[in-house]
N, C-alpha and C positions, 0 to 999 in steps of 0.2 A: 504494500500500500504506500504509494507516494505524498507524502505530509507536506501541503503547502507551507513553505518557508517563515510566513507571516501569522502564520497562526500560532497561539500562545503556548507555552510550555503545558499551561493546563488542557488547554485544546486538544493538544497532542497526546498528551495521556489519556482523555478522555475517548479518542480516537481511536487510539490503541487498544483501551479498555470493551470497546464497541468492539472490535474486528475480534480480538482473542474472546468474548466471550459469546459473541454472535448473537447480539442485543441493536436495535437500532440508536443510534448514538443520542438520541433524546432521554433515551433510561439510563443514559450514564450520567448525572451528577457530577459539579467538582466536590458536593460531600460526601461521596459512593465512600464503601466500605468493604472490608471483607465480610462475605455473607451478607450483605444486603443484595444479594445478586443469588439466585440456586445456582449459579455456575461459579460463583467466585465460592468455591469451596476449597480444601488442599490441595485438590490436584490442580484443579481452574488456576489457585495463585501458582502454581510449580511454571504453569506454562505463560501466564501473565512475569515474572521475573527470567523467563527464557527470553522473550519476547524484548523486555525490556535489556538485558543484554547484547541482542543481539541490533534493535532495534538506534540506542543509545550508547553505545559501543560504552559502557560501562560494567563492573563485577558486583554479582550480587551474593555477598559470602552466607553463610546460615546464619551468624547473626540478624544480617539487613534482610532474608525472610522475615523474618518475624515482626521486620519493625515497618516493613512496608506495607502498610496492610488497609493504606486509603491512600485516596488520594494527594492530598494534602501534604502525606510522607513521602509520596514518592516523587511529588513536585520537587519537595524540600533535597529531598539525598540528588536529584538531577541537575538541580542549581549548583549544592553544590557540588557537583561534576564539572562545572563551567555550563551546563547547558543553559539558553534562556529562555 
């Protein structure tokens, strides 16, 4: 999925959030959560932090599972990555 340049960091996650759990990106909220979604469950987030790795060319150790678990967070650890 090709992410317009200009669209927000939250945008983007939101985006993302939409394509890995195959929701139409109106049901994604920048307040989404883990489990506020049937798909964002353990395995949904395993493949939402693949996603984001691969997506963000950023590492997500097993600590930052755990702590990425909305949205909010995962804005937060992508900024600071340098992402904006």
């Amino acid at each position: 999925m090709e992410i317009n340049q200009s669209t927000d960091l939250t945008g983007q996650v939101q985006s993302l959030l939409a394509e890995v759990f195959q929701v139409p990106p109106g049901e994604v909220t920048p307040g989404l959560a883990f489990g506020d979604l049937p798909q964002w469950d353990s395995l949904g987030h395993m493949d939402l932090m693949l996603r984001l790795e691969e997506q963000f060319g950023v590492t997500v150790n097993t600590d930052l599972i755990a702590e990425l678990v909305n949205i909010p967070a995962i804005c937060a650890y992508l900024k600071e990555k340098g992402h904006e």
